[in-house]
N, CA, C and O of each residue as an XYZ file, in Angstrom:
580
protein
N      -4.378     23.127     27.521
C      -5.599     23.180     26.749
C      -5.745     21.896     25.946
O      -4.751     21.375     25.440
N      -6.717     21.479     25.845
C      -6.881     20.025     25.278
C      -7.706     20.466     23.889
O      -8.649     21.253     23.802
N      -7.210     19.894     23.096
C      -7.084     19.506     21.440
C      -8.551     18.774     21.322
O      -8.904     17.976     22.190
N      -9.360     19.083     20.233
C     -10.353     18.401     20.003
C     -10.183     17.694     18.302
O      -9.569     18.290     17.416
N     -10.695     16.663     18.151
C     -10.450     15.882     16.298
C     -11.811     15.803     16.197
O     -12.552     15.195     16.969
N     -12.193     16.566     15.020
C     -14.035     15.985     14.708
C     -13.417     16.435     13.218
O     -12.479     17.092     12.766
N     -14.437     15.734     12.803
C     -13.988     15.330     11.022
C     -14.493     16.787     10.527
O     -15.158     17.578     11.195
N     -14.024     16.961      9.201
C     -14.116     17.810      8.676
C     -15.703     18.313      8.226
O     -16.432     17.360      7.951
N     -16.210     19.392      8.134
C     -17.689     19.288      7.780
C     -17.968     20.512      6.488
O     -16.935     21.136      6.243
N     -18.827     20.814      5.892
C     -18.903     22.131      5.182
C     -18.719     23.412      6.063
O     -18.116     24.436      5.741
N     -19.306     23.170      7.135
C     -19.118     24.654      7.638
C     -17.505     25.008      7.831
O     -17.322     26.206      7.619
N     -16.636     24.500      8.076
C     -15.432     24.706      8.726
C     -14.430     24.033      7.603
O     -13.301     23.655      7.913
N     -14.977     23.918      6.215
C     -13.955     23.589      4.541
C     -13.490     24.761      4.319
O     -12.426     24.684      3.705
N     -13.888     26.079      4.596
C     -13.196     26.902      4.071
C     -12.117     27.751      4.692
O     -11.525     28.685      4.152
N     -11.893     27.099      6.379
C     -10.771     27.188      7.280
C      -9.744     26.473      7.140
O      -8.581     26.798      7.380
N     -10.186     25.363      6.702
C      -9.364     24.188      6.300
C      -8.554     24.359      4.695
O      -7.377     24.044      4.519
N      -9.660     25.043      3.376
C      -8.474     25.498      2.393
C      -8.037     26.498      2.560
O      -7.634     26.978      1.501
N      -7.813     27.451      3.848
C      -7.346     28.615      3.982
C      -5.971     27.781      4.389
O      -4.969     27.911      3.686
N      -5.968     26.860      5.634
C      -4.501     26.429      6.580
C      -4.204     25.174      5.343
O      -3.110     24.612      5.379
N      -5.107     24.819      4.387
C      -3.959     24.029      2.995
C      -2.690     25.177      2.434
O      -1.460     25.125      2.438
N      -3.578     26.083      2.024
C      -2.654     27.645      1.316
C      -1.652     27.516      1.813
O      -0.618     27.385      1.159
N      -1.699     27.518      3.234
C      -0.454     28.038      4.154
C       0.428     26.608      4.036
O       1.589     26.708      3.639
N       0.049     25.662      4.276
C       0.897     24.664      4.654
C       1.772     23.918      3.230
O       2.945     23.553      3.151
N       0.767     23.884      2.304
C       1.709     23.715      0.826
C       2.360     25.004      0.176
O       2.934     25.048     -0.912
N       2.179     25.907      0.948
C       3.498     26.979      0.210
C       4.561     27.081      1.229
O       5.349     28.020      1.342
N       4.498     25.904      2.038
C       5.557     26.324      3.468
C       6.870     25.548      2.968
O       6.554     24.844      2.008
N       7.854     25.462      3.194
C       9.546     24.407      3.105
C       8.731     23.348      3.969
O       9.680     22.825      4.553
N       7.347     22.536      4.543
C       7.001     21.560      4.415
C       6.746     20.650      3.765
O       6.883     19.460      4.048
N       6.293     21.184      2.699
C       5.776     20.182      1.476
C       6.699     20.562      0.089
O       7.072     21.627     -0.405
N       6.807     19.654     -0.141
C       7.770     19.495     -1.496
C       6.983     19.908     -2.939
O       7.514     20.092     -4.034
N       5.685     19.985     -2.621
C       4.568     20.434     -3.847
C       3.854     21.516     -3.561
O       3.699     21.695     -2.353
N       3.164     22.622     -4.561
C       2.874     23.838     -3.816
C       1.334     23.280     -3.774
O       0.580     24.028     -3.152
N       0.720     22.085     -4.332
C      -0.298     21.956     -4.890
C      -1.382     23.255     -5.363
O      -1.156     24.465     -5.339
N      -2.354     22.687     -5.700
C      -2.943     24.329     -6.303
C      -4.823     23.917     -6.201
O      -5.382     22.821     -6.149
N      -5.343     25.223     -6.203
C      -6.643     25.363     -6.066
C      -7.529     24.264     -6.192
O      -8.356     23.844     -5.383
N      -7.186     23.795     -7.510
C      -7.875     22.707     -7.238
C      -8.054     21.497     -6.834
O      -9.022     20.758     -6.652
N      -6.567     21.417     -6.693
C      -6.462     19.449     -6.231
C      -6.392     20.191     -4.417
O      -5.826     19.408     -3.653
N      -6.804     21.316     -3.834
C      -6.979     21.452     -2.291
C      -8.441     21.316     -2.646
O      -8.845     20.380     -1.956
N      -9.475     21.801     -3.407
C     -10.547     21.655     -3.342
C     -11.638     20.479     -3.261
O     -12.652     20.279     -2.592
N     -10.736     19.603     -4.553
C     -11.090     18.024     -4.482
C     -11.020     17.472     -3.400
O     -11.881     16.710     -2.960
N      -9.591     17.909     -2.622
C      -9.148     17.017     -1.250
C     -10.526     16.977      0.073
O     -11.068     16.142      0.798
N     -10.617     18.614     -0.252
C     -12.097     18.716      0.383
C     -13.109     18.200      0.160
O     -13.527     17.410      1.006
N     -13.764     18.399     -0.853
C     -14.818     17.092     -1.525
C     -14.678     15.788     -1.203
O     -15.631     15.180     -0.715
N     -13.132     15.009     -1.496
C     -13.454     14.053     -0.841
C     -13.380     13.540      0.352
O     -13.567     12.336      0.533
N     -13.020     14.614      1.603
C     -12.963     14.542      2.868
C     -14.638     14.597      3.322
O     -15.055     14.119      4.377
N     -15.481     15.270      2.313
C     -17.007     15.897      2.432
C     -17.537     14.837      2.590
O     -18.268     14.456      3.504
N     -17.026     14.106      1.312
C     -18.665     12.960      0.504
C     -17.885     11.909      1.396
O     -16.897     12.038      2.119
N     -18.978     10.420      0.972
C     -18.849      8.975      1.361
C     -17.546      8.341      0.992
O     -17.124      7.314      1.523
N     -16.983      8.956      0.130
C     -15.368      8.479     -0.269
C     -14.627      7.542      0.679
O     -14.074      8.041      1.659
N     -14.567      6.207      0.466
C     -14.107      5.057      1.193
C     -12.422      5.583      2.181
O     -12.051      5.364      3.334
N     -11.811      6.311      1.038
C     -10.032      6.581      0.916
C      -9.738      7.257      1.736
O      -8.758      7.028      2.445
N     -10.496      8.273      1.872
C      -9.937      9.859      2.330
C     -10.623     10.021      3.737
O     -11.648      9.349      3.852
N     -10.320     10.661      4.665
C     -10.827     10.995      5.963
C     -10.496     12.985      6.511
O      -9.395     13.461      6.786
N     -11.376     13.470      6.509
C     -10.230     14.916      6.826
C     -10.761     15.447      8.351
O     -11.930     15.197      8.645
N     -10.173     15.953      9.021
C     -10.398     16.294     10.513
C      -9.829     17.596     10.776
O      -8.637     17.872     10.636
N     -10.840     18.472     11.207
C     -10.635     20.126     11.722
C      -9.771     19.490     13.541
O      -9.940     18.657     14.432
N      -9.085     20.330     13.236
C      -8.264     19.988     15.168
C      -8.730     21.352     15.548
O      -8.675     22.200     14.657
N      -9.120     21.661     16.560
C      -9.198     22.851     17.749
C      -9.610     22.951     18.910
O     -10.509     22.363     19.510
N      -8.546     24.128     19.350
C      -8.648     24.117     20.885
C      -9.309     25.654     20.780
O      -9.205     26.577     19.973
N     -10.342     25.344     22.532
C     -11.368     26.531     22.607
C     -11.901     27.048     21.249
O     -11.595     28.191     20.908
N     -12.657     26.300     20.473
C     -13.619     26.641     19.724
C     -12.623     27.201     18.566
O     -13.181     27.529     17.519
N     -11.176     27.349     18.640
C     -10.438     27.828     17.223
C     -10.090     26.667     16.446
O      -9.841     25.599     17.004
N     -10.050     26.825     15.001
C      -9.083     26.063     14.226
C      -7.498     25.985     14.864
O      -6.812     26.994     15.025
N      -7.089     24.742     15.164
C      -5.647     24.839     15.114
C      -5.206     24.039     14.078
O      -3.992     23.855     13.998
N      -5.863     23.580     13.352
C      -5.000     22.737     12.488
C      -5.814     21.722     11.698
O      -6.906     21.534     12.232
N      -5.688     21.261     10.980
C      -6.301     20.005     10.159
C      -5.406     18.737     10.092
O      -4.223     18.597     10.402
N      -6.242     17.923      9.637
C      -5.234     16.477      9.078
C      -6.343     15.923      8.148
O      -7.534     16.065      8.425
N      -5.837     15.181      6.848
C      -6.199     14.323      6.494
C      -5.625     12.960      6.220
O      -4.500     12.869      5.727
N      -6.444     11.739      6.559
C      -5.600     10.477      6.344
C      -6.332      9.675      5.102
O      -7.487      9.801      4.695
N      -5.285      8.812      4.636
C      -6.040      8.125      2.921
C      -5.987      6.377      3.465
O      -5.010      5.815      3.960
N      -6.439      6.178      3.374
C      -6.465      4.558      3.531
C      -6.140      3.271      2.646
O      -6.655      3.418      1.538
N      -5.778      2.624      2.706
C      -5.116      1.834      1.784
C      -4.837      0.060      2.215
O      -5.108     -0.380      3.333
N      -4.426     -0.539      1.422
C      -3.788     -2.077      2.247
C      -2.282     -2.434      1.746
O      -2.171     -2.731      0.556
N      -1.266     -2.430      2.449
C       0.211     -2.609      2.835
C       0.000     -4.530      2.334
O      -0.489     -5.443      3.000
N       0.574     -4.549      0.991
C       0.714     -6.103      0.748
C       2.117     -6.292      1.052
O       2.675     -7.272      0.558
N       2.953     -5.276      1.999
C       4.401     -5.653      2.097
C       4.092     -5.641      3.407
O       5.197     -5.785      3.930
N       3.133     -5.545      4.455
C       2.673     -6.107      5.926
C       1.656     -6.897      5.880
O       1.702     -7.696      6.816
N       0.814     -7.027      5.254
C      -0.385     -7.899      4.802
C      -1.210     -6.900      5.756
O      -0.988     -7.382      6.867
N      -1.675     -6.271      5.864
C      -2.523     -5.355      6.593
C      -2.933     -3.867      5.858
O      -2.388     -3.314      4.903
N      -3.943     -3.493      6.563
C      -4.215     -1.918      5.976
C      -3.007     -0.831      6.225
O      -1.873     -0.970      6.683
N      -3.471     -0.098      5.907
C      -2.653      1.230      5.648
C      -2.918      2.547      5.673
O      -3.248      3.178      4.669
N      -2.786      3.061      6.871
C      -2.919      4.745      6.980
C      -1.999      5.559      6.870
O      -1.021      5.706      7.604
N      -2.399      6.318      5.599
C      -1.272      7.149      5.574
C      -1.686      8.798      5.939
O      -2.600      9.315      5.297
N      -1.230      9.294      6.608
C      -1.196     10.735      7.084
C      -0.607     11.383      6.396
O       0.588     11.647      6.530
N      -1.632     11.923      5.163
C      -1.224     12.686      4.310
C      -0.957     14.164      4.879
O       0.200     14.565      5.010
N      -1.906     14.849      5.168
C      -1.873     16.495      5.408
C      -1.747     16.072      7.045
O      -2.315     15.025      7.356
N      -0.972     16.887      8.210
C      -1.108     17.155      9.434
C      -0.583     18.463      9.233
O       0.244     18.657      8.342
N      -1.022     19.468     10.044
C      -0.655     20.786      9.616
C      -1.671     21.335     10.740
O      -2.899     21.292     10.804
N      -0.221     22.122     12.017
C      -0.889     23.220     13.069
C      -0.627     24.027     12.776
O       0.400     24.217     12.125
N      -1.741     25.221     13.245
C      -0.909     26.944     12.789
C       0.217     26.978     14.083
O       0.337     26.399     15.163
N       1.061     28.146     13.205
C       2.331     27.937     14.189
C       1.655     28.545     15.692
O       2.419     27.983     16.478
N       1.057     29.042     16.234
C       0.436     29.179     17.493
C       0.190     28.059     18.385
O      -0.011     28.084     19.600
N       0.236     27.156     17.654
C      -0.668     26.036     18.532
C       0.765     24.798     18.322
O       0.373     23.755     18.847
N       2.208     24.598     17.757
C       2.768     23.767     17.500
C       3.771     24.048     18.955
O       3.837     24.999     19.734
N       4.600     22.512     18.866
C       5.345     22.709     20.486
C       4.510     22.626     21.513
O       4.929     23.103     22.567
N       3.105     22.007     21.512
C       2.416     22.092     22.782
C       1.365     20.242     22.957
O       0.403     19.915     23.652
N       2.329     19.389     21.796
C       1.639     17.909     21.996
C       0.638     17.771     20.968
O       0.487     16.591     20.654
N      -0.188     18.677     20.258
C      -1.492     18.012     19.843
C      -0.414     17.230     18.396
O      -0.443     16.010     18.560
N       0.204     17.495     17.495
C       1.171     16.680     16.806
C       0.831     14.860     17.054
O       0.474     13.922     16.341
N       1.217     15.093     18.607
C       1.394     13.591     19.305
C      -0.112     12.818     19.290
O      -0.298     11.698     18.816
N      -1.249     13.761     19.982
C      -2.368     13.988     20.222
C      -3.027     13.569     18.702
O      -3.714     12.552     18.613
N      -2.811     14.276     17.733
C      -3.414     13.565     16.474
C      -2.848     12.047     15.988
O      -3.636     11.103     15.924
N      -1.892     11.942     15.763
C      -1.409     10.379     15.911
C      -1.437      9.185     16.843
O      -1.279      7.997     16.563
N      -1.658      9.719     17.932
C      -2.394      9.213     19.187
C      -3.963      8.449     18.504
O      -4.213      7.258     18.319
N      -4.835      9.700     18.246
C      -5.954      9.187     17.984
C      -6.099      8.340     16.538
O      -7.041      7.552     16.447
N      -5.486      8.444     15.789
C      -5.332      7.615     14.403
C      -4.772      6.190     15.043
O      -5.476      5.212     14.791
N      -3.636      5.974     15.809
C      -3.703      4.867     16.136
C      -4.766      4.380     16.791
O      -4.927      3.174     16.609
N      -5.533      4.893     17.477
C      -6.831      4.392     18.548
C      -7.953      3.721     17.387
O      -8.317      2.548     17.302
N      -8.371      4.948     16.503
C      -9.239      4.653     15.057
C      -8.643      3.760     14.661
O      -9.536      2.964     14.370
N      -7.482      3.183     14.373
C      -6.977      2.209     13.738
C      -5.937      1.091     13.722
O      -5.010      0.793     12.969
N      -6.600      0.445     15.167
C      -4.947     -0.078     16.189
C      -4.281     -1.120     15.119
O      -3.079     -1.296     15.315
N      -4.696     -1.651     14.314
C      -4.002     -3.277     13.820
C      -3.723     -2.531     12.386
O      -3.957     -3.412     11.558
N      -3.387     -1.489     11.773
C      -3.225     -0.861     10.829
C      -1.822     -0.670     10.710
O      -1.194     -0.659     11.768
N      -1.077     -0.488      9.442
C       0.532      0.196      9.606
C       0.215      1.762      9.356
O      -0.391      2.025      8.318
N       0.616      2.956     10.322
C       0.748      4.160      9.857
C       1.951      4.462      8.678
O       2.773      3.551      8.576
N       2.089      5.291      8.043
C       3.387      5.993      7.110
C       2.549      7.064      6.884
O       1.337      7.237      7.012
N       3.504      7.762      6.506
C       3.820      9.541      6.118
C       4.903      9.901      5.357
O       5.885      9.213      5.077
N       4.695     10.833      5.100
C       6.093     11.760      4.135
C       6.368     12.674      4.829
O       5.453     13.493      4.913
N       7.557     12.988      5.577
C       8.081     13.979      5.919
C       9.425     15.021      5.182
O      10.475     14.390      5.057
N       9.471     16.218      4.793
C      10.443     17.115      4.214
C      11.479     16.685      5.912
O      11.194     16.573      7.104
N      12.588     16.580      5.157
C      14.288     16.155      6.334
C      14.458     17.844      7.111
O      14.807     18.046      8.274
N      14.148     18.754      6.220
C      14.021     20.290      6.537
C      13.085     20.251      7.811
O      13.072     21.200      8.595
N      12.477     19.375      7.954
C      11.121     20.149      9.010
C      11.106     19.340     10.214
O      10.210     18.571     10.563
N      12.374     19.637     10.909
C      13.176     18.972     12.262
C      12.141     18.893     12.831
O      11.636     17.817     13.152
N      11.471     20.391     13.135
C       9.882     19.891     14.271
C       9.085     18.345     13.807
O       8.788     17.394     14.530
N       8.957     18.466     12.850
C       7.429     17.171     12.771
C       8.616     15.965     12.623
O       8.059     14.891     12.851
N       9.871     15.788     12.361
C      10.302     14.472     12.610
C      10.606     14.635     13.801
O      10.322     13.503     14.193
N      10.932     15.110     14.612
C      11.360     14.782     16.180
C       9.786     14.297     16.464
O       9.777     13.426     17.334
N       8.975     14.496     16.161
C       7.479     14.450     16.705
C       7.310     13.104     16.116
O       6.916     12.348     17.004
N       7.452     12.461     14.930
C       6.705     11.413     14.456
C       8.378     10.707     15.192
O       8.310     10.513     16.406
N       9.254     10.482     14.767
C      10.201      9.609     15.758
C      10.089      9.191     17.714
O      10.334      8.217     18.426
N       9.637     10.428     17.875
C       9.343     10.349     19.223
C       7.698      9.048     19.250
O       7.537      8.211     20.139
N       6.772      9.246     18.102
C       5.712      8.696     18.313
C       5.975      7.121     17.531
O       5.147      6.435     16.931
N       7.554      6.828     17.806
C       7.448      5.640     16.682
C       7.705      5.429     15.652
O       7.697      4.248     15.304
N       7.963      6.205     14.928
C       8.145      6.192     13.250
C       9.719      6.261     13.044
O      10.500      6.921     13.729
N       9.984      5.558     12.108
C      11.120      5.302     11.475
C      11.416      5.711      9.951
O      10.489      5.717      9.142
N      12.543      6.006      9.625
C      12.913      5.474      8.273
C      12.734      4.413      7.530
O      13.138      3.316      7.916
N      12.056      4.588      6.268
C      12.049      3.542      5.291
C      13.099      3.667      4.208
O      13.239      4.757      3.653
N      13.932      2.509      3.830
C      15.068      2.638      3.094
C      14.248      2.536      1.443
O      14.568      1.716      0.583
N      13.380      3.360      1.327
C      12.415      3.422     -0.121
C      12.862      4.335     -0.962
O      13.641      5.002     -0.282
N      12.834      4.912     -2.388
C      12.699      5.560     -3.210
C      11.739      5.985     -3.600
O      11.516      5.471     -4.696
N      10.944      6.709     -3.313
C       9.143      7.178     -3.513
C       9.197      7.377     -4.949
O      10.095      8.076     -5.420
N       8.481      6.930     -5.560
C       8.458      7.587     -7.361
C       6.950      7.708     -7.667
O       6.098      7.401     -6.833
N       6.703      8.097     -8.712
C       5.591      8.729     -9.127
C       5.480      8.594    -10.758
O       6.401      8.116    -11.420
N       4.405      9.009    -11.265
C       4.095      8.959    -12.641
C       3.264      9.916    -12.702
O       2.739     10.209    -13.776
């Protein structure tokens, strides 16, 4: 079954903060985030927002999954920067490529770009998937304020 990516729209935001719920209360994400910073994420996947990009994935007319990517410029490659913040299939639809299939098409949208992501070390599935598609370890310390 082949995977479809069309950006996120109003009609299909409230499928999308249903599979956020699920995916930030999972041993995926290290944050449970909460109502409202999923709601904003939506808003700015909605409006003209330069940063943010969000995309409904489904096969035969179902939700399987979402992604959103944030955009940025890498002054430690001298180039832009996509980062794949949210990727998240319902477990029905994982083990069958679209994983590959969404990073596939982000590189296509954005060939001369550096991808990065955050992956939990717990969630063997999506690193065998982003290693298999290329991705490596960065010897970084992520910090925050």
């Amino acid at each position: 079954m082949t995977m479809k990516i069309e950006p996120m729209t109003a009609q299909n935001s409230g499928e999308v903060l249903a599979m956020m719920r699920v995916f930030y209360a999972s041993p995926a994400v290290s944050t449970n985030g909460s109502e409202e910073i999923f709601r904003a994420d939506i808003e700015h996947c909605l409006s003209d927002d330069p940063y943010l990009e969000g995309y409904v994935l489904t096969v035969e007319g179902a939700a399987a999954g979402y992604a959103m990517i944030a955009k940025s410029f890498s002054t430690e490659f001298g180039k832009r920067c996509i980062w794949i913040e949210d990727l998240y299939l319902k477990p029905a639809y994982c083990e069958r490529g679209y994983g590959t299939q969404f990073l596939r098409f982000v590189e296509a949208q954005y060939p001369d770009a550096i991808l990065r992501l955050e992956v939990e070390a717990e969630n063997v599935r999506a690193v065998h998937v982003y290693c298999k598609n290329g991705f490596a370890d960065l010897p970084y310390i992520e910090m925050k304020k």
